[in-house]
MARGUMAR-521404 format. One record per residue: residue number from 0; residue in three letters; x, y, z of N, C-alpha, C, O in turn. Coordinates in pm, whole numbers, plus 50000, padded with zeros to 5 digits. Layout:
[node NUM Ala [X Y Z] [X Y Z] [X Y Z] [X Y Z]]
...
***
This chain:
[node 0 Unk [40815 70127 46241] [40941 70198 46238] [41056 70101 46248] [41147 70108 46165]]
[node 1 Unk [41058 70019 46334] [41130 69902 46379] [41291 69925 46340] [41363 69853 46272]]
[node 2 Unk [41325 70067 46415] [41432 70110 46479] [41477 70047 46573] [41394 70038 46663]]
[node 3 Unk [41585 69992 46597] [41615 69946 46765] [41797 70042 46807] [41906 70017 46754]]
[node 4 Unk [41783 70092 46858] [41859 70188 46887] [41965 70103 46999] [41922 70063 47107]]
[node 5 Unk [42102 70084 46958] [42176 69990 47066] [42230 70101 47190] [42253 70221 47174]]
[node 6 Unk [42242 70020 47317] [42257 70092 47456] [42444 70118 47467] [42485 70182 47564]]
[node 7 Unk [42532 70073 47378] [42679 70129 47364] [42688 70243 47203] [42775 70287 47127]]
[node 8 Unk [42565 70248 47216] [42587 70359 47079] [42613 70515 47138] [42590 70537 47257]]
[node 9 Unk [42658 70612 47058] [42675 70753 47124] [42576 70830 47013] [42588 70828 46890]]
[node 10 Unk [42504 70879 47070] [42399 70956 46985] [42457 71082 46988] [42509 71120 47093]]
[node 11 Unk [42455 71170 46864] [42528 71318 46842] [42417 71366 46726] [42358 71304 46637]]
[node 12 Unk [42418 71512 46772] [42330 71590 46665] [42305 71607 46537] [42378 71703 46515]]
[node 13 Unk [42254 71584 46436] [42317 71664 46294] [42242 71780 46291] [42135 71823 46334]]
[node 14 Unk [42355 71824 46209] [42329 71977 46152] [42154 71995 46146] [42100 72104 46165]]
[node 15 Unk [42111 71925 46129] [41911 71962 46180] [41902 71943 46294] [41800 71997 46335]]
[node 16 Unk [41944 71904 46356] [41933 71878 46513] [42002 71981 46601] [41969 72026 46711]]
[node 17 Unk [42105 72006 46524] [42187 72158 46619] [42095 72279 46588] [42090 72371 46670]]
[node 18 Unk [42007 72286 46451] [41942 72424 46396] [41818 72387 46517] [41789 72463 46609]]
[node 19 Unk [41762 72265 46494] [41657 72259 46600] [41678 72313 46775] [41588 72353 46848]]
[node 20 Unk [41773 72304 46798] [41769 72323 46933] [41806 72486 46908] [41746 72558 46989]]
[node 21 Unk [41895 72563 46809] [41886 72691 46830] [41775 72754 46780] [41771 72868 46826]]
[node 22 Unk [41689 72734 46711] [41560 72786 46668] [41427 72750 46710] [41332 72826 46690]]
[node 23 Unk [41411 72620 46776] [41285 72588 46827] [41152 72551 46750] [41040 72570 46798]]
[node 24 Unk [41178 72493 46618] [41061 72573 46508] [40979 72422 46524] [40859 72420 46496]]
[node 25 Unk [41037 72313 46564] [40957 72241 46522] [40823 72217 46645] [40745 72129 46608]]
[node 26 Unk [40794 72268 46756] [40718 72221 46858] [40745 72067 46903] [40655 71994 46943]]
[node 27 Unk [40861 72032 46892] [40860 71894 47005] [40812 71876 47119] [40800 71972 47195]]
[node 28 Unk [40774 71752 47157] [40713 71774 47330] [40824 71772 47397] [40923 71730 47338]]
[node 29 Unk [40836 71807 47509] [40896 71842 47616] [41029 71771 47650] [41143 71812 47674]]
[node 30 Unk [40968 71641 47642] [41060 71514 47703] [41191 71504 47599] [41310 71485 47621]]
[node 31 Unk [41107 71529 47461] [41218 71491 47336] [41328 71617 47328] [41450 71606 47310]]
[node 32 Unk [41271 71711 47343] [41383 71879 47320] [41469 71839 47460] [41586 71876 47452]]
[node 33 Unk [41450 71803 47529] [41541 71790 47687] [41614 71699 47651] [41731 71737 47637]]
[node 34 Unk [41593 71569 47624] [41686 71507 47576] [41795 71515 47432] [41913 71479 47437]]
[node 35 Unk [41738 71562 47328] [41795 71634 47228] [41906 71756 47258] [42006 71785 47192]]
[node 36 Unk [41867 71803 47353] [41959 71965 47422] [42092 71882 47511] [42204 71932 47518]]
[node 37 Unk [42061 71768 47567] [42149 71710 47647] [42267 71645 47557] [42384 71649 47595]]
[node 38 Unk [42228 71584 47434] [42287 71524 47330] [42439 71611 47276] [42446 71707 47199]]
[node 39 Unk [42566 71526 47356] [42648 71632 47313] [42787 71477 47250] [42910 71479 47241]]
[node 40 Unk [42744 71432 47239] [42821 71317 47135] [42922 71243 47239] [43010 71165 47202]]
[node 41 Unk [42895 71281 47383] [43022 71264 47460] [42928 71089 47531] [42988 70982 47537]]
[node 42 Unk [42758 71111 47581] [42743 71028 47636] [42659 70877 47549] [42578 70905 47461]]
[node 43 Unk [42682 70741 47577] [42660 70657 47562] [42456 70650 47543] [42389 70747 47579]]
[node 44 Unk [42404 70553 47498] [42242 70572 47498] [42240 70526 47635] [42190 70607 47713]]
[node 45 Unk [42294 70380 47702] [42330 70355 47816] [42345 70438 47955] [42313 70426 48073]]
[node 46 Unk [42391 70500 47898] [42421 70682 48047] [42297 70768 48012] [42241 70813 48112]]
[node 47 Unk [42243 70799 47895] [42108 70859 47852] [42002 70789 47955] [41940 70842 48047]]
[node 48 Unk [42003 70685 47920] [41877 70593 48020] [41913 70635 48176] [41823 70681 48247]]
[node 49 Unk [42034 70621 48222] [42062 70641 48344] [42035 70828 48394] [41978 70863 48497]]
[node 50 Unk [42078 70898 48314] [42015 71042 48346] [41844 71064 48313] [41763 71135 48373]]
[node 51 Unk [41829 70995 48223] [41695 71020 48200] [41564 70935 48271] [41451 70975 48243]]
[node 52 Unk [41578 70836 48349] [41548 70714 48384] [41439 70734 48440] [41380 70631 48472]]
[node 53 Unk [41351 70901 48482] [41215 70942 48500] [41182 70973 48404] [41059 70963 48409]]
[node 54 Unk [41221 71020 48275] [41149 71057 48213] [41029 70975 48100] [40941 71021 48027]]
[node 55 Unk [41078 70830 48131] [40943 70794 48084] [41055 70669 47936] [41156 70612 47976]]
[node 56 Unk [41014 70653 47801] [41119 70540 47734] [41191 70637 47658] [41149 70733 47592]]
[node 57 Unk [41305 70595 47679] [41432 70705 47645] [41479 70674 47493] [41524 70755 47412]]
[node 58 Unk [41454 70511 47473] [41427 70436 47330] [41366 70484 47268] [41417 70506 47158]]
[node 59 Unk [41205 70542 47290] [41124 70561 47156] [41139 70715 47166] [41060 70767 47087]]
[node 60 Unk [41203 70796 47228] [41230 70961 47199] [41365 70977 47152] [41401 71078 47092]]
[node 61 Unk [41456 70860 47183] [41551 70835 47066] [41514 70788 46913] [41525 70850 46807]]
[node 62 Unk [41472 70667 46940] [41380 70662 46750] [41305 70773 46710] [41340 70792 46593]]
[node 63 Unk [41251 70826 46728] [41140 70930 46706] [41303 71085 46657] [41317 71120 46540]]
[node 64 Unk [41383 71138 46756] [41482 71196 46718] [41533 71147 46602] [41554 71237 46520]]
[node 65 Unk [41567 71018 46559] [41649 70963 46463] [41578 70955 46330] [41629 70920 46224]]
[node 66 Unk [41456 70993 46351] [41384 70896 46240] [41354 71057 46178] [41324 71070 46060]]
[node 67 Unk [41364 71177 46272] [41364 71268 46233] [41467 71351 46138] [41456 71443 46057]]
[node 68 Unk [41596 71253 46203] [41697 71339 46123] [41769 71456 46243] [41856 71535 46209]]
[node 69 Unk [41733 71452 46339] [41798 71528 46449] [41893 71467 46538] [41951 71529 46627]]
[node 70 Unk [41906 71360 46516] [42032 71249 46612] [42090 71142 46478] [42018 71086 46395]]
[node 71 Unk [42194 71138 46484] [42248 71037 46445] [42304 70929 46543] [42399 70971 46610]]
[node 72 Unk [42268 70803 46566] [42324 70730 46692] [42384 70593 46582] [42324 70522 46501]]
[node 73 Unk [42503 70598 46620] [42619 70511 46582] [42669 70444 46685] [42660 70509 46789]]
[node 74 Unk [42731 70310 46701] [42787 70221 46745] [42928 70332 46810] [42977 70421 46740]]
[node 75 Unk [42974 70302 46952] [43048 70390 46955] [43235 70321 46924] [43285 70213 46955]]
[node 76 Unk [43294 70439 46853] [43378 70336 46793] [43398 70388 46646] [43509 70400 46595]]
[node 77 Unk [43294 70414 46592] [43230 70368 46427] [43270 70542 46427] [43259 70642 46498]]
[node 78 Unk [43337 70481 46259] [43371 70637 46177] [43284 70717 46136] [43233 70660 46039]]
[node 79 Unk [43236 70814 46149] [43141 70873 46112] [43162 70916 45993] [43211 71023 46030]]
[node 80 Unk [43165 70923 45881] [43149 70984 45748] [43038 71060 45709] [42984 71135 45791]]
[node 81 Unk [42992 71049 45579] [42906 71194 45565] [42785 71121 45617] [42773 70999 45624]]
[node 82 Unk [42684 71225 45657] [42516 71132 45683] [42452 71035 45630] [42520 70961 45559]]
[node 83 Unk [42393 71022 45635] [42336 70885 45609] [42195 70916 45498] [42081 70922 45544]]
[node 84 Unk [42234 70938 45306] [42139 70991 45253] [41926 71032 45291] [41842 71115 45258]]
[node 85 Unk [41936 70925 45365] [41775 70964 45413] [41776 71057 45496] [41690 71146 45501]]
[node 86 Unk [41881 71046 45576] [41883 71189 45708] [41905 71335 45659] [41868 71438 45714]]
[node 87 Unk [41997 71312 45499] [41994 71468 45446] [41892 71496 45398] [41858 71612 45419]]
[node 88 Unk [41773 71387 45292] [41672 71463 45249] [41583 71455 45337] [41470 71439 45292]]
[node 89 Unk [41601 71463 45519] [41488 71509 45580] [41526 71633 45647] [41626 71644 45717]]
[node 90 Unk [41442 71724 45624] [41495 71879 45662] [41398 71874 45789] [41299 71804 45809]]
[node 91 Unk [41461 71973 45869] [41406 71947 45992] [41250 72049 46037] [41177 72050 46136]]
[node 92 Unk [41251 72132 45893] [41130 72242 45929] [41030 72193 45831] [40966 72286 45781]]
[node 93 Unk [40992 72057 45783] [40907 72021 45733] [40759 71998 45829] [40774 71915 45919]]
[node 94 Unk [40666 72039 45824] [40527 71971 45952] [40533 71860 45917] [40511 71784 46011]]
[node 95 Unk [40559 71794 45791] [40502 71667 45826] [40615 71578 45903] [40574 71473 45952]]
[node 96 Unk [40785 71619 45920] [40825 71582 46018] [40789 71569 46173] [40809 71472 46245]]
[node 97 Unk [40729 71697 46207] [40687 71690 46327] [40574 71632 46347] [40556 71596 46463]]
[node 98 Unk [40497 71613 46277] [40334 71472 46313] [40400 71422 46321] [40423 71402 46440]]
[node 99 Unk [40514 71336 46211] [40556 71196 46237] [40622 71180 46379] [40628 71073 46439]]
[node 100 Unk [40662 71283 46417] [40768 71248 46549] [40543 71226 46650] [40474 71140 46705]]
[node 101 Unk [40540 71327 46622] [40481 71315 46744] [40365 71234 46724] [40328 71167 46820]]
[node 102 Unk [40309 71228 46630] [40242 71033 46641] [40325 70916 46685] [40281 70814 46738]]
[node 103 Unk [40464 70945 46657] [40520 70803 46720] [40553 70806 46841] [40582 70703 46901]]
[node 104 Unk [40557 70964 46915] [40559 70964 47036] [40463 70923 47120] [40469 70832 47203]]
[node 105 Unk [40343 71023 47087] [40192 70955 47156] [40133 70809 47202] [40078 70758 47299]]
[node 106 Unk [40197 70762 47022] [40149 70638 47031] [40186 70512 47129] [40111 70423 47169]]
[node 107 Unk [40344 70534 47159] [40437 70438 47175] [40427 70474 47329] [40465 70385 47405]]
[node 108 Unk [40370 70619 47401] [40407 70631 47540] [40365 70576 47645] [40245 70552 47663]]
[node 109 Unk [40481 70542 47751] [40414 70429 47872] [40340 70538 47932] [40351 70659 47911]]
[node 110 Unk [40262 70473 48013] [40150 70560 48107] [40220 70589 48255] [40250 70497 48332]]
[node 111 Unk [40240 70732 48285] [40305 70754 48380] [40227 70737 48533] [40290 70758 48637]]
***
């Protein structure tokens, strides 16, 4: 995947990411919808780690969100213009979106 998600970036929803949290369709695990629901464009990835800091790597349920197309995380600062063409042609009620999230979740998770 070799995402690296920077710690002064502000992660904010897109429009698949706002339908996801009002509809629920995709079965995310637990850790990722909590942090996704918290995602309100106001806090830093930096303050994410700091609220989230039990829940286990706050990095790879951010990549795994992004790679989905449910977060956009930008440098904070940075103009946002329209999405970013790969993020529109990933719709968020595809299954094979959700294996991908959740193989890269499984795979990547520290052992609690």
């Amino acid at each position: 995947m070799g995402l690296t998600v920077r710690h002064d970036a502000i992660p904010t929803k897109t429009p698949s990411g706002q339908a996801e949290v009002d509809r629920r369709e995709m079965d995310l695990p637990w850790r990722a919808r909590a942090l996704l629901v918290a995602i309100r464009g106001e806090q830093t990835v930096a303050e994410l780690h700091q609220q989230f800091r039990d829940k286990g790597d706050i990095d790879v349920l951010l990549e795994g969100l992004v790679e989905l197309g449910l977060i956009d995380c930008r440098p904070a600062g940075f103009s946002a213009a329209s999405p970013l063409p790969h993020l529109q042609a990933m719709g968020s009620d595809t299954p094979q979106a959700t294996q991908r999230l959740r193989a890269f979740l499984f795979r990547r998770e520290t052992p609690q």
